[in-house]
N, C-alpha and C positions, 0 to 999 in steps of 0.2 A: 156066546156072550162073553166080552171081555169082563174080568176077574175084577171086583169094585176097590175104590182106589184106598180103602182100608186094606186089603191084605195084599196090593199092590206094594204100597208103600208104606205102611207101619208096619212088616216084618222086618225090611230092612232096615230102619230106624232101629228096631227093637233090638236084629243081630247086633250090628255097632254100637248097642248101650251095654247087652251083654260080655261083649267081648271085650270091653271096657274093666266090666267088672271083672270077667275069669282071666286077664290078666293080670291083676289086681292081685285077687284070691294065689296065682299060678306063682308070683315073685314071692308074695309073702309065702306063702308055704315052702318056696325055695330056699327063704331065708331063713325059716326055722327049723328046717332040714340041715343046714350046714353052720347052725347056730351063731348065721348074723343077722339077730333081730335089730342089733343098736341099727344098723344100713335106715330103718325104719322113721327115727328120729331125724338123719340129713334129709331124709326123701322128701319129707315135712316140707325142711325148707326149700331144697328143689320145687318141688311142687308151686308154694307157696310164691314162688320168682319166677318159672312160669306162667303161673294166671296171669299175674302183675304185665312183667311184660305181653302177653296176647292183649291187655287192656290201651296197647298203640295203635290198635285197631279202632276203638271209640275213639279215642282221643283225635286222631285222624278225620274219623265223621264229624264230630260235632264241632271240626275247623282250632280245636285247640292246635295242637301241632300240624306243620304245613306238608313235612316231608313224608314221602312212602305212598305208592302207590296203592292207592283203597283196596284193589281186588289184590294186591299182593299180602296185605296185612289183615284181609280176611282171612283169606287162607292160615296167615300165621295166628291168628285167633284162634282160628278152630284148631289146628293141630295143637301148639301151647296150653291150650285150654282141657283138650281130651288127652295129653302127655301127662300133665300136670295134675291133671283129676287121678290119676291113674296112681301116680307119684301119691298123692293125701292121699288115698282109699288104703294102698301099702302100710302107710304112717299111722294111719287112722288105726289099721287090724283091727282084732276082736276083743276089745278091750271095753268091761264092762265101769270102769272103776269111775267116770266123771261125763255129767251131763252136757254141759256146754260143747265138747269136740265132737257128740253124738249128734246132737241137732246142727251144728256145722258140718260136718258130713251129710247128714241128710236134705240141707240145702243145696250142700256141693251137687247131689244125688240129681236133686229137681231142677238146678240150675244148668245142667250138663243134658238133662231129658229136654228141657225146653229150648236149651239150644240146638240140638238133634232135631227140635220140631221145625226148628227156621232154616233148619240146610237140608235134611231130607227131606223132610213131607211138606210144607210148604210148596215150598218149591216144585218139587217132582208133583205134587199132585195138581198144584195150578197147570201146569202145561197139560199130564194128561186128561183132564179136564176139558179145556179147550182142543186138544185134538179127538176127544170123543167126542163132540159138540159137531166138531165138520166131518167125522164120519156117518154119524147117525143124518146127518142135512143133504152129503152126499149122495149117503142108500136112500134118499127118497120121502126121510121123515121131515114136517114140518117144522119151522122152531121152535115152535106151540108143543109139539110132541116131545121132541129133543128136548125141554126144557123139562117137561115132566119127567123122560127116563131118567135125567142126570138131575134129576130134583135133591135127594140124598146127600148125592156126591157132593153136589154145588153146595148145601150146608155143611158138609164135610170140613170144603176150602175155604168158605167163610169164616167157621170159627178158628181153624188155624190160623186164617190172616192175624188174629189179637192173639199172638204169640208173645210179640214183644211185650203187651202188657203186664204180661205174665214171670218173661224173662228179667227183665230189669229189677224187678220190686223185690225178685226173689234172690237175684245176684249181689243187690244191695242187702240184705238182710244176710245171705252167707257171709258175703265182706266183713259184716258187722260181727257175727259170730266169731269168723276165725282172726279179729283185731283182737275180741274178749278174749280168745284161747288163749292167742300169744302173750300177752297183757299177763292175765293171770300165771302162766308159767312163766314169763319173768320174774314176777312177782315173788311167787313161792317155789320156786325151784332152789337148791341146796348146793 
């Protein structure tokens, strides 16, 4: 029996969220090791100009701008967006001292898992989905049967489909958060 499309595909999603973070975790301790935490502070804004720019990706979709090939500036999404993430998680460290940058990291957190759900598991699991569907119809089973074995699965890929709805609501609300950050550390910074 092939291995169900949970531990097919949401390790791998889950490796790449990880390794996300313990590079993260791996710079900053490098930088408090050779005591440059200030690096922390630019990383911010790195970070922060990365998202921005991987957002020529939307802007692309929804016909605001003309130029740039869609699959080229997915791609530059996803990378800008998981560099970037990577860049604020640094910045962000383990700093207990203010609420607002916590809950904007932890949207970043959500917003970064549910875009992993629209490139890995979406994706990968709708195909193998459908090529388990023509193996089991192959070996002889009905599509009456085949629909029952891959009954699970197939609610699996449906709820992933409403990814997006997920994704946006929550990417607009980090937006909003890390506007507040910046905002207020203009604000009160000396």
């Amino acid at each position: 029996m092939k291995n169900p499309l949970l531990i097919k595909h949401f390790l791998p999603f889950m490796q790449w969220f990880a390794l996300m973070i313990c590079i993260a975790i791996g710079i900053d301790f490098i930088l408090h090791q050779f005591d440059l935490v200030f690096i922390g502070l630019y990383l911010g804004i790195c970070g922060t100009i990365s998202i921005l720019l991987s957002f020529f990706y939307s802007l692309r979709k929804r016909k605001i701008i003309e130029s740039g090939s869609p699959k080229k500036l997915l791609l530059l999404h996803e990378y800008l967006s998981w560099a970037g993430s990577i860049m604020l998680l640094v910045h962000a460290g383990i700093h207990f001292n203010a609420w607002l940058p916590w809950f904007a990291i932890l949207m970043l957190l959500i917003t970064v898992g549910s875009g992993l759900v629209g490139k890995f598991l979406l994706i990968k699991s709708n195909e193998s989905l459908k090529e388990r569907r023509v193996e089991l119809i192959n070996s002889g089973c009905s599509k009456e049967d085949a629909d029952k074995e891959l009954f699970f699965d197939s609610i699996t890929v449906d709820l992933m489909k409403k990814w997006r709805i997920v994704h946006l609501p929550i990417t607009f609300l980090f937006g909003i958060l890390s506007l507040l950050h910046i905002i207020t550390i203009l604000m009160f910074s000396k």
